[in-house]
N, C-alpha and C positions, 0 to 999 in steps of 0.2 A: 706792281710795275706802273710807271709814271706816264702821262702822255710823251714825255721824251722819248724815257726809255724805249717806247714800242716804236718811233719813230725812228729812233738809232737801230735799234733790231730789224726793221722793215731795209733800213738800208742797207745795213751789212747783211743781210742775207740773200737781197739784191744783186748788191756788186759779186757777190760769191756767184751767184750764178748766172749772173753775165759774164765773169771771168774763166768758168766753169764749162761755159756752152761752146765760149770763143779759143779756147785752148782743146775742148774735143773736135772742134770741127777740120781746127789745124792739124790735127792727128789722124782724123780719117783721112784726109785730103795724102799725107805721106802715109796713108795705107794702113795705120796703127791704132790700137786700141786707144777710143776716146777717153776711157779714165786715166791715161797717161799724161793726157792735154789737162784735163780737171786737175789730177797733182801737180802738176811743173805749174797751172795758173794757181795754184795756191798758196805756190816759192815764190812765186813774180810778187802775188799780193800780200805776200806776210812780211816779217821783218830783214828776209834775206835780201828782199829789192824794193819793195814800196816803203819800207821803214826805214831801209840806206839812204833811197834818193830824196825819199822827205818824210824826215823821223815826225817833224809835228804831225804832217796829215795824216800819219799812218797810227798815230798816238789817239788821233782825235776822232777815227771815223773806228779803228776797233780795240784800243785800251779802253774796255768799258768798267764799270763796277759790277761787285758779286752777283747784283740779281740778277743781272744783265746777261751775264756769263754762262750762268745756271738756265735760263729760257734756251738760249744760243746750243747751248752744250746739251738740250734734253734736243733738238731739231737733228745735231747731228747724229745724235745716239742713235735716232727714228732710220735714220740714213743707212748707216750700219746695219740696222735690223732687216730694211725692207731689200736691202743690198742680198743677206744672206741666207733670206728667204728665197729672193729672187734664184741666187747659186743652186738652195737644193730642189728648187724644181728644175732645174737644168742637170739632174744627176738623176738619168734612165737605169737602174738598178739590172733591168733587161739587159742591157748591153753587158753587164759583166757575165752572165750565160753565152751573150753570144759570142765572144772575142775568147770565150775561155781561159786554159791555162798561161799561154802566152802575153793576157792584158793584167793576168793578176800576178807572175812573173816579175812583168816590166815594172808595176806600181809597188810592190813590194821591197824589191827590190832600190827601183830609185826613190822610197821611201827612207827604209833602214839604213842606206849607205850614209845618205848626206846626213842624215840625225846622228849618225855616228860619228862622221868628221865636225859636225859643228861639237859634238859633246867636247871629242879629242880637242879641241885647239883652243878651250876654255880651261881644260886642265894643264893643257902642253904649253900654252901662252898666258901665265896668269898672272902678270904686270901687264896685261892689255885690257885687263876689266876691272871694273869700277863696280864691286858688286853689293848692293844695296844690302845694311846691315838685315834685313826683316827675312831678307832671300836667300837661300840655304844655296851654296854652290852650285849641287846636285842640279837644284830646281834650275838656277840659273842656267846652267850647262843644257838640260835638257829643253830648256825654252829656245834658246840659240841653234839648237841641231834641230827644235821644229820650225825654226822660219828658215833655217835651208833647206828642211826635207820638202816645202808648198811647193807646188804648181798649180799658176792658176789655169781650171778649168775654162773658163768664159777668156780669157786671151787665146789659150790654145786652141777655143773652138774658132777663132776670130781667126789667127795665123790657117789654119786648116782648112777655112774657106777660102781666105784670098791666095792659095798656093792649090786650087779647086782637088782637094783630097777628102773633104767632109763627108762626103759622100761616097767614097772609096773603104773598101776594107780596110787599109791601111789607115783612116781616118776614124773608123770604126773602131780601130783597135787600140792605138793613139788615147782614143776619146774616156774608152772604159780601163785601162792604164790609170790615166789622168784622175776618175775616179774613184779606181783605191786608192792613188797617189792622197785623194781629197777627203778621203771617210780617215787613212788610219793619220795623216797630217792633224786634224780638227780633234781627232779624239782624244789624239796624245795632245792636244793644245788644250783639251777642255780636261783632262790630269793633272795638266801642268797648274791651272789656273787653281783646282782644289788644294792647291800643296805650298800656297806659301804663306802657313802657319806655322809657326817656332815651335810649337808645342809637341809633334811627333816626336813619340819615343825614340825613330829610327827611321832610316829611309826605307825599309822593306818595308815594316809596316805603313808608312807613311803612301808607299807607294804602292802597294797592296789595298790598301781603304780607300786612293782616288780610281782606280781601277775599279775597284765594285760602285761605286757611286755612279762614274760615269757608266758602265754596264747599266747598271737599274733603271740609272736617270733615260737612257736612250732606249728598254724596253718598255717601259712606260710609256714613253711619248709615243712609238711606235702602236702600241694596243688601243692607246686612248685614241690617238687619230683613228686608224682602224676602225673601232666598236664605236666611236662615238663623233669621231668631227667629220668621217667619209659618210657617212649616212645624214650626217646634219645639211650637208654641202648638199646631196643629193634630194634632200627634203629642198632646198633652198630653190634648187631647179625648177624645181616645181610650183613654192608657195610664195616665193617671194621675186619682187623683181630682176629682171634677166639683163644683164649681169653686175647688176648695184648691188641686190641684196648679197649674193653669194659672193660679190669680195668683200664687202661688211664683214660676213661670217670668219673669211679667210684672214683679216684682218683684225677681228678681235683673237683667233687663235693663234695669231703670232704673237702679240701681245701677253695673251697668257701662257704662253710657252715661254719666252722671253725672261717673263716674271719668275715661273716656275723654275728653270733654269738658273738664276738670281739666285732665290731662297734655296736650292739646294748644292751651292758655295761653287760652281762651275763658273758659268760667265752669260750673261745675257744673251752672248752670240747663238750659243749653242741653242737654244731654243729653236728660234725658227729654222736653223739650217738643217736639224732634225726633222721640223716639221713639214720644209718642202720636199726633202726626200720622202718622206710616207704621205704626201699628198702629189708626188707628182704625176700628171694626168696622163691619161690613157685615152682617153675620148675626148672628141676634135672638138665640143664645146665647150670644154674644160680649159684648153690651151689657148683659144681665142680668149677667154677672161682673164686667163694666166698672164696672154700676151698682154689686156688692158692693163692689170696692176703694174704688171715689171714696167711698162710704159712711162707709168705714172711715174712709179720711183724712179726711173732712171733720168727723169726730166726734172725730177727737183731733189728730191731725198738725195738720193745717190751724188749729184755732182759738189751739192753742198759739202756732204760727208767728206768727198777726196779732194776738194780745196780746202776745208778745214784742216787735213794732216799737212798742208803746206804752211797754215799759219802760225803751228804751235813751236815751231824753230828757226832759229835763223841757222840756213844751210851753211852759211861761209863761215860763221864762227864756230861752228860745232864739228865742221870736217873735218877730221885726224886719218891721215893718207893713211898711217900704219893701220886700223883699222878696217878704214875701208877695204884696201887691197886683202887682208885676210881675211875677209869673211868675202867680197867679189873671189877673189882665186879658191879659196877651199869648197863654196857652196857650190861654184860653177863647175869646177871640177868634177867634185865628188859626184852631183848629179848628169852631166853628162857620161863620166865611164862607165858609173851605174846602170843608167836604161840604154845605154848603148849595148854594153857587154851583156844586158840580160835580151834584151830587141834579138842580138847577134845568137845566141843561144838558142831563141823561139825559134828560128831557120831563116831570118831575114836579111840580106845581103848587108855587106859592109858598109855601104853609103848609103842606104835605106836605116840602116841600125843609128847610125853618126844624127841621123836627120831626126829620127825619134827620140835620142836622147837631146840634140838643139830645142826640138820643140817645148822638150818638159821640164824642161829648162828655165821656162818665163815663170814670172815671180806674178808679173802683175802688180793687181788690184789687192789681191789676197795677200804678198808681201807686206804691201802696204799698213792694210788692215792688220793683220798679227803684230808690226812694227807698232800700232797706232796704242792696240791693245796693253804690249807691253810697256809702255812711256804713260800710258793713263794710268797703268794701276802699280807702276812706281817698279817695274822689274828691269827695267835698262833705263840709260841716262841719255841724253841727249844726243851724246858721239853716236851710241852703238845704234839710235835711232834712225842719222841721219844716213848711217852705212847701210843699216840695211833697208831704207829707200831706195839709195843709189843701186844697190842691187838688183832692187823690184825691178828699176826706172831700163836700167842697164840691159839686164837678161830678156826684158820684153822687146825692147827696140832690137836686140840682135836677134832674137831666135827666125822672126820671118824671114829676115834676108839670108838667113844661115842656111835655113830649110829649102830657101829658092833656089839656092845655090848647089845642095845638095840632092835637090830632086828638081832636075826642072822642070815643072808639069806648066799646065795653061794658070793665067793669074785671072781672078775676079778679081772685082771690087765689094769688099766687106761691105755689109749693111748693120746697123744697130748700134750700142753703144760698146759693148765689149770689156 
């Protein structure tokens, strides 16, 4: 890389997250989650509006060359990761004991609905997709019904405190809901990601062998943190400095979880969001360090990453209504009767039930991300990208007011990035 190049990288990474800080702060300000602001300033900055209103500046400050792209694009990757490590240390594995049959119910339940309608409306609708010769239907079909079965956990913990139920049973139950919602979402995303090779005999087998893969891949990481990174951490406590050295630690084992995940044909993601669930802390000086990492990342990793997914499309030329509206109306759908009808079931009144299927309902950050995943590695095109942002963008801005509306409890004001 050239004295230029770092100079042109130093400023587009820059503007990303000045763009990034002044778009989440607009968002907490109307009460919503900051990485909503970070996406929408990433459409402002890409070609959908700073490449309209001045195609040279916008040609000139981030049409860059290969190496250029390749530095830029390992920063965002870093984003991603420390995003999703971040996520599973915010999944207390406790709480699905305590909320019991009723959270796993709801998360089941509003898992397997919407995965089933996104499947259906790729075979029932199929002059509405454009499906990549490398991508076997099947696969495509099931990547589609896991980006409507998500809910993001970190919006719905954001919604849940500003409607003050976080702290409620009700928010408790919500919460570990959201987290099966968020283990059987990722796992069938990280199946999906082993399975788009031509070469399976068949889809049973084909989907049979990512199934034991991903099983292995996430006992392994499980016993390895376990027997060997929870004892390494706990050595760290002790012998190294408090608390530089032990996120050092935490941050070379996301790295090699990352990798490891990589070489055994899943997806990078999958690494560390494994890794912060079997590292997520139990003891209060664990979580204040926990707190300085996710800090970190959320103040530069992080906001980089979700103005990055704003500049890789132009929104106005890739919007196709008819898609849009079918994947907005079947995803929204299927997921709110879902955890409504299962909520209502658990013994929870009927506009309590309505309000927990609004909530699990936000897409988020994670929408995002799963969208971002599939346009990188070539499994949707640009349309179906752009729809199921609108989606993310859509379902998160409506779930709070929806929920305020159907429970009217006392409102805080959110704190963090969200």
């Amino acid at each position: 890389m050239t004295g230029q190049d770092f100079a042109q990288l130093a400023l587009q990474l820059a503007i990303m997250l000045a763009c990034g800080v002044l778009g989440g702060a607009c968002m907490r300000r109307l009460h919503q989650p900051a990485v909503l602001g970070e996406m929408l300033g990433g459409i402002v900055l890409g070609p959908t509006v700073f490449g309209w209103l001045w195609p040279a500046g916008y040609a000139e400050t981030f049409v860059d060359g290969d190496r250029l792209a390749v530095v830029r694009g390992v920063v965002v990757q870093l984003g991603m990761l420390f995003f999703l490590l971040g996520v599973g240390l915010e999944i207390d594995l406790k709480e699905l004991r305590r909320s019991g049959l009723a959270a796993l119910a709801i998360g089941v339940t509003g898992s397997l609905v919407p995965l089933a309608a996104g499947m259906g409306i790729v075979y029932l609708l199929p002059g509405l997709w454009a499906i990549p010769p490398k991508v076997s239907r099947e696969s495509y079909a099931l990547f589609i019904g896991v980006c409507m079965a998500n809910t993001a956990n970190p919006v719905l913990a954001r919604i849940l405190t500003d409607v003050g139920l976080f702290k409620e049973r009700l928010g408790g139950l919500v919460m570990a809901a959201a987290i099966v919602d968020d283990i059987i979402g990722w796992s069938l995303l990280a199946i999906v990601m082993t399975g788009f090779q031509p070469t399976a005999a068949s889809v049973a087998t084909a989907v049979a062998s990512q199934i034991a893969v991903v099983v292995v891949f996430i006992t392994i990481t499980l016993l390895m943190t376990r027997c060997i990174v929870s004892p390494l951490l706990r050595v760290a406590r002790q012998c190294l400095p408090w608390p530089t050295g032990y996120l050092s630690l935490i941050v070379i084992a996301m790295l090699l979880a990352a990798a490891s995940a990589e070489c055994s044909g899943i997806h990078a993601f999958f690494g560390p969001l494994m890794l912060g669930i079997a590292i997520s802390p139990s003891v209060p000086e664990q979580r204040e360090a926990h707190a300085v990492l996710e800090q970190f990342a959320l103040s530069f990793f992080v906001p980089i990453y979700f103005v990055s997914m704003g500049l890789v499309t132009n929104f106005a030329t890739h919007f196709q209504t008819p898609i849009v509206i079918t994947i907005l109306a079947t995803a929204s759908l299927s997921k709110i009767v879902a955890c409504s009808g299962a909520a209502r079931l658990s013994g929870l009144d009927r506009r309590t039930s309505l309000a927990v299927g609004c909530g699990m309902n936000a897409r988020g950050a994670m929408g995002v991300l799963l969208a971002g995943i599939g346009l990188e590695n070539g499994i949707i095109d640009q349309s179906v990208y752009v729809a199921l942002v609108v989606l993310s963008l859509v379902t998160s801005l409506a779930a709070g007011p929806l929920m305020q509306w159907l429970l009217p409890l006392r409102r805080t004001v959110p704190q963090g990035n969200g």
